[in-house]
N, C-alpha and C positions, 0 to 999 in steps of 0.2 A: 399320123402323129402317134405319142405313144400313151398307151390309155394305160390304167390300172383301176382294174375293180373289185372290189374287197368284199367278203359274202362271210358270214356263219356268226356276227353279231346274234345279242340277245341277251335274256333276263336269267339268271343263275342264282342258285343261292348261293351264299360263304361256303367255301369249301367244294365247291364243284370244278366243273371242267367246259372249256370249249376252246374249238379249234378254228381259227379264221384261216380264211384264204385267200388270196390277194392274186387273181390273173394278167396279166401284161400282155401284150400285144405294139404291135409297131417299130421296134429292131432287135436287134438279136438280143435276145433273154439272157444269154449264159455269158455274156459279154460284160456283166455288171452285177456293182453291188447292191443289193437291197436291204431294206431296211422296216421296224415299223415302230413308229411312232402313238402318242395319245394327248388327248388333250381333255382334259375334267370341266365341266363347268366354270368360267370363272377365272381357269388360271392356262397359263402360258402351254401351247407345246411343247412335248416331252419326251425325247428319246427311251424307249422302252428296248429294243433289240436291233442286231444287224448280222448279215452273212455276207461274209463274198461271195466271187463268182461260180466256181465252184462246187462251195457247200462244206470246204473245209478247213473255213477260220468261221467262227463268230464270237457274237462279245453283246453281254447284259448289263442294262443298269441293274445296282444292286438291289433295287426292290424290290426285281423279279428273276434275278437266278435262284435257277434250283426250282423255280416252280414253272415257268416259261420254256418254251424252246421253240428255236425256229428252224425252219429248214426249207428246202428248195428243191423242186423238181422242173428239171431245164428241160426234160424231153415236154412238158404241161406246161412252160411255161409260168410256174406258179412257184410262187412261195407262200409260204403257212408259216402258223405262230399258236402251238398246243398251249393253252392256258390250262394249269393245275392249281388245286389247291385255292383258290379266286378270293377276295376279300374284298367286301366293299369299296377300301378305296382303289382297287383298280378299276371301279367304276369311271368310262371316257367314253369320249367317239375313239378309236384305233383307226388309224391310218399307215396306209403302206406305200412306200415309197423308194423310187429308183434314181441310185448315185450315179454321177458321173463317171465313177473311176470303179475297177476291175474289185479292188477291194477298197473300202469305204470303213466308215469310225461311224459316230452319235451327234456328228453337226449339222443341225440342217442346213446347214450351206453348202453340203457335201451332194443333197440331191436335189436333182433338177426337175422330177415328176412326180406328182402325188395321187393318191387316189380319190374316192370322197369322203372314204371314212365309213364304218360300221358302228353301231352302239353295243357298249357291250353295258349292262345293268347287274350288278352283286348287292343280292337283300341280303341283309343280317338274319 
């Protein structure tokens, strides 16, 4: 079955950097869209980033283009999500997660496997 595990959470201050990594295993990697999502204490799941299959379309919500980016390495089976510039409120658990389809949008009803989630933590 297909797993995904998310690794590089952690406690940053405003204005820093970190880089999550999300590994997959269980069918073919390069065959699908990925995505990652977060979720804040409190409130709903939230589309934050997504790439195709590829690695050459993606698309941000707007409260994190330009400081965000994602990307994918199909020979590693991974995709990644470089966080710049960080602010408090993108303090969430971040989850990463794979679509059904070759290239994929910001609906979770788009993907069909998820990870467990990393914490990421931004002190003022």
């Amino acid at each position: 079955q297909v797993q995904l595990v998310e690794s590089g959470g952690g406690l940053v201050q405003a204005g820093g950097s970190l880089r999550l990594s999300c590994a997959a295993s269980g069918r073919t990697f390069s065959m699908y869209g990925m995505g990652w999502f977060r979720q804040a204490h409190g409130k709903e799941r939230e589309f934050v980033a997504t790439i195709n299959w590829s690695g050459g379309n993606t698309y941000y919500d707007d409260s994190v283009k330009g400081r965000f980016t994602i990307s994918r390495d199909n020979s590693r089976n991974t995709v990644y999500l470089q966080m710049s510039r960080l602010k408090p409120e993108d303090t969430a658990v971040y989850y990463c997660a794979q679509s059904h389809w070759p290239n994929t949008g910001s609906s979770t009803r788009e993907y069909d496997y998820w990870g467990q989630g990393t914490q990421v933590t931004v002190s003022s």
